[in-house]
C-alpha positions as CSV (number, residue, x, y, z in Angstrom):
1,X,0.0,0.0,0.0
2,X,1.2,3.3,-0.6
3,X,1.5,5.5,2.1
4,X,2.2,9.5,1.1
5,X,2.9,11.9,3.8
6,X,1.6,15.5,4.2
7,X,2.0,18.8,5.4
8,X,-0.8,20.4,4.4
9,X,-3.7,19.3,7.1
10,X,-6.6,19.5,4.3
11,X,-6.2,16.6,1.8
12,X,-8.1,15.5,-1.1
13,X,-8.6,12.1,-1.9
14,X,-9.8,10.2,-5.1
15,X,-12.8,11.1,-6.5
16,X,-14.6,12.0,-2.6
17,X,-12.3,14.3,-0.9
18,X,-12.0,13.7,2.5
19,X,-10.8,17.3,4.3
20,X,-10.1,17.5,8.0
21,X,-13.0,19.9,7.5
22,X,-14.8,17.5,6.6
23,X,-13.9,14.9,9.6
24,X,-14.6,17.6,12.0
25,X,-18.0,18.4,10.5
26,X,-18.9,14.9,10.4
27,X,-17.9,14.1,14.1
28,X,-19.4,17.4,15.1
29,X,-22.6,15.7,14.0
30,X,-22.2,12.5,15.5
31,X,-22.4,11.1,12.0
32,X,-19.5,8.6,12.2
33,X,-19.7,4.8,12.8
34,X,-16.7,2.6,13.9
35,X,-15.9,-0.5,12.1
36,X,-15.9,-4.0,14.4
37,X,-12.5,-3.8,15.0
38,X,-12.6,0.0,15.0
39,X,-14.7,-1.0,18.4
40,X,-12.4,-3.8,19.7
41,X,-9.6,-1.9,19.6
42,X,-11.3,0.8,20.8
43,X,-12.2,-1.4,24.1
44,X,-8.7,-2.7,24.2
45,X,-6.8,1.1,24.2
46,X,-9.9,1.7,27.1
47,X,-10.8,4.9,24.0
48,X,-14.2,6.1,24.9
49,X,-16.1,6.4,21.8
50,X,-16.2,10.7,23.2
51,X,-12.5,10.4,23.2
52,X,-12.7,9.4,19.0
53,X,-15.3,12.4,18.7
54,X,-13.0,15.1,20.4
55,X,-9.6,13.9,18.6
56,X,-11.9,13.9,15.3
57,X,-12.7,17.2,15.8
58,X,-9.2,18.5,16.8
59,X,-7.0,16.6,14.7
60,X,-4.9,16.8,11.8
61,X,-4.4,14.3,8.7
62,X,-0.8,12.8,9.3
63,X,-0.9,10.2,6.0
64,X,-3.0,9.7,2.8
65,X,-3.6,6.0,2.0
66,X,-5.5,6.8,-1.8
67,X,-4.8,3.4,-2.8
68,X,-6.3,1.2,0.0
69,X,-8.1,-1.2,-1.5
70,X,-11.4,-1.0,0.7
71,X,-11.2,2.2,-0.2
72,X,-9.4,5.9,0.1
73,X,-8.6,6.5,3.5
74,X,-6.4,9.0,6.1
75,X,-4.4,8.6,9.4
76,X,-5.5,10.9,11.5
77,X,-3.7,12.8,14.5
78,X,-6.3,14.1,17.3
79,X,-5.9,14.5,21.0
80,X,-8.3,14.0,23.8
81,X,-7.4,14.8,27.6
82,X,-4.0,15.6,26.4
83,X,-3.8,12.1,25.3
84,X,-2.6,11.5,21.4
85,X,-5.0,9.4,19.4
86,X,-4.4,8.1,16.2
87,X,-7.9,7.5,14.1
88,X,-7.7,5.5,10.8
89,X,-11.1,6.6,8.5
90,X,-12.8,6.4,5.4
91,X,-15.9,7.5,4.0
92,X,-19.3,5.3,4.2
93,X,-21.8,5.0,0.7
94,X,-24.0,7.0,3.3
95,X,-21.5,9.8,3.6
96,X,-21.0,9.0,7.0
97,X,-17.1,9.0,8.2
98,X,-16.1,5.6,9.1
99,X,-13.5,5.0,11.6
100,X,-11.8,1.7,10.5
101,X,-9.2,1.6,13.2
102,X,-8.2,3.9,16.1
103,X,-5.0,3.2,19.1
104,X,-2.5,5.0,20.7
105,X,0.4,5.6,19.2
106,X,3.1,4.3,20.7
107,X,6.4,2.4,20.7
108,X,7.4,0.1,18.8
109,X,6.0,1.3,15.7
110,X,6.1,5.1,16.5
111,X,8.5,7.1,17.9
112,X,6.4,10.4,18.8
113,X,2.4,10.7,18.1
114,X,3.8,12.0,14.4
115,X,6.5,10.1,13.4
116,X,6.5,6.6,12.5
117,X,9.4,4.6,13.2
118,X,11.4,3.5,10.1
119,X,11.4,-0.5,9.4
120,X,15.2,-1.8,10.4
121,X,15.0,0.4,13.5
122,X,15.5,-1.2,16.7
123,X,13.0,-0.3,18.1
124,X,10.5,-0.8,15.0
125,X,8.6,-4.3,14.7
C-alpha cells in the first residue's frame, strides 16, 4: 500500500475528498460509525467512543492512503485529555465518516504521536 505523507492538514482524496473539515463536520454531527474492529480496539486502548469524537474534531491528517483497497482512507492525529490518538477513517456510501481503526500511538512502531518509526530500526517491529 502506498503511504504518502503531508503537510498540508486538508487533503483530497480520489474522486470524494475527504478534508479535516470535513472529519470535524462529520464528528461534530455525531455522524460517524466505527468499524468492528474499529470497536475492539477501541475497548482494548480503554478509548471512549467521546475520546474518538474530540480527537476527530481537533485533529490533523498525518498520511493519505488513496490506494487502500477497501477504499481511500487518512491517518488521523487528534488529541483528547492531552492524550494523542491516532484515528484511521474512510468514508461510508452513506456519507458518513467511518473510523476503521483507532490506538494510541506508541512504541514500537512510533516514535512520537507524528512520526512513524522506520522498518530496520530497533525499536520498530
Amino acid at each position: 500500500m502506498k503511504i504518502k505523507r503531508y503537510k498540508p492538514r486538508d487533503i483530497e482524496i480520489g474522486d470524494k475528498s475527504i478534508s479535516i473539515g470535513w472529519i470535524r463536520e462529520r464528528a461534530a454531527k455525531n455522524e460517524f460509525q466505527l468499524t468492528g474492529h474499529a470497536h475492539k480496539e477501541r475497548q482494548e486502548e480503554i478509548i471512549k467512543t467521546k475520546e474518538i469524537r474530540e480527537a476527530l474534531m481537533k485533529g490533523e491528517i498525518l498520511e493519505n492512503y488513496p490506494d487502500d483497497p477497501r477504499g481511500p482512507s487518512c491517518l488521523v492525529l487528534g488529541y483528547s485529555g492531552g492524550r494523542a490518538i491516532h484515528v484511521v477513517c474512510g468514508r461510508t456510501k452513506g456519507d458518513w465518516l467511518l473510523v476503521i481503526t483507532v490506538y494510541i500511538p506508541r512504541a514500537p512502531k512510533w516514535i512520537s504521536e507524528r512520526n512513524r518509526a522506520k522498518r530496520g530500526d530497533k525499536d520498530a517491529t
